[in-house]
NUTOR-379020 format. One record per residue (C-alpha): x, y, z. Coordinates in steps of 0.05 Angstrom, whole numbers, plus 5000, padded with zeros to 4 digits. Each point is the difference from the previous one (the first is absolute). Layout:
! NUTOR-379020
XYZ...
//
This chain:
! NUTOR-379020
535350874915495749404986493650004944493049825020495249714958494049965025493949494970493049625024494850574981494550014969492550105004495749625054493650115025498550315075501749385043506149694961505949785008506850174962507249915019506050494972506449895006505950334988506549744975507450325009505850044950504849785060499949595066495050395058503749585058503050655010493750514993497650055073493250224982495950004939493250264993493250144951497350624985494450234955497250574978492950184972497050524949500750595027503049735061507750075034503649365001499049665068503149435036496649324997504449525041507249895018504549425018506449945038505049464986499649765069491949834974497050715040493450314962497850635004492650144959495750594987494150015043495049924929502749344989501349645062497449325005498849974917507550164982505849475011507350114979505349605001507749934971503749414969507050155001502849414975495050234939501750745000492750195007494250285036493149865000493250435022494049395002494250484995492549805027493250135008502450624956495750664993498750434943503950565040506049444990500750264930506650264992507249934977504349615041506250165011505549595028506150255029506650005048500450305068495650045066498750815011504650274940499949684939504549814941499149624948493149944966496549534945495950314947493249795034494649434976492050224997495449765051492950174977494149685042492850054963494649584986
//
C-alpha cells in the first residue's frame, strides 16, 4: 500500500488556473498507472485523467484540452495542471493508484471555481 496526499486547491474564478498534485509515501517507479478523480455534490466520483509509466494519458471527455497530468517519479508525485476551469469543475479531487481498478486513494483537496 502506498499513502496519497493530495494538495493545490482552492477557490478560483471561471477561467483559472490551479495545479494539484499528489505526493506518495513510497517510490511510484513501480505504480504503472496513476490517475485523478473527483466527485461533486450530489455527484458519483468520476475519472478525470490517468497516466501510465510509459507517459500514456487517458482523459474524460469534460476536460480534454484544459486538463494536463503528468508524473515525476524520481519525485514520487503526480500532478493535474487545471485550465480555463468551469464552475461545473468544482469538486473534490481525488488522486489515486491503478488504470481501470483502483487501490490506493488520498483523502481528496477542494476545487471550487466562482467568481
Amino acid at each position: 500500500q502506498v499513502q496519497l496526499v493530495e494538495s493545490g486547491g482552492g477557490l478560483v474564478q471561471p477561467g483559472g488556473s490551479l495545479r494539484l498534485a499528489c505526493a506518495a509515501s513510497r517510490s511510484i517507479f513501480s505504480i504503472n498507472a496513476m490517475g485523478w478523480h473527483r466527485q461533486a455534490p450530489g455527484k458519483e466520483r468520476e475519472l478525470v485523467a490517468r497516466i501510465t509509466n510509459g507517459g500514456s494519458t487517458n482523459y474524460a471527455d469534460s476536460v480534454k484540452g484544459r486538463f494536463t497530468i503528468s508524473r515525476d517519479n524520481a519525485k514520487n508525485m503526480v500532478y493535474l495542471q487545471m485550465n480555463s476551469l468551469k464552475p461545473e469543475d468544482t469538486a473534490v479531487y481525488y488522486c489515486a493508484t491503478g488504470w481501470n481498478i483502483f487501490g490506493s486513494w488520498g483523502q481528496g483537496t477542494q476545487v471550487t471555481v466562482s467568481s
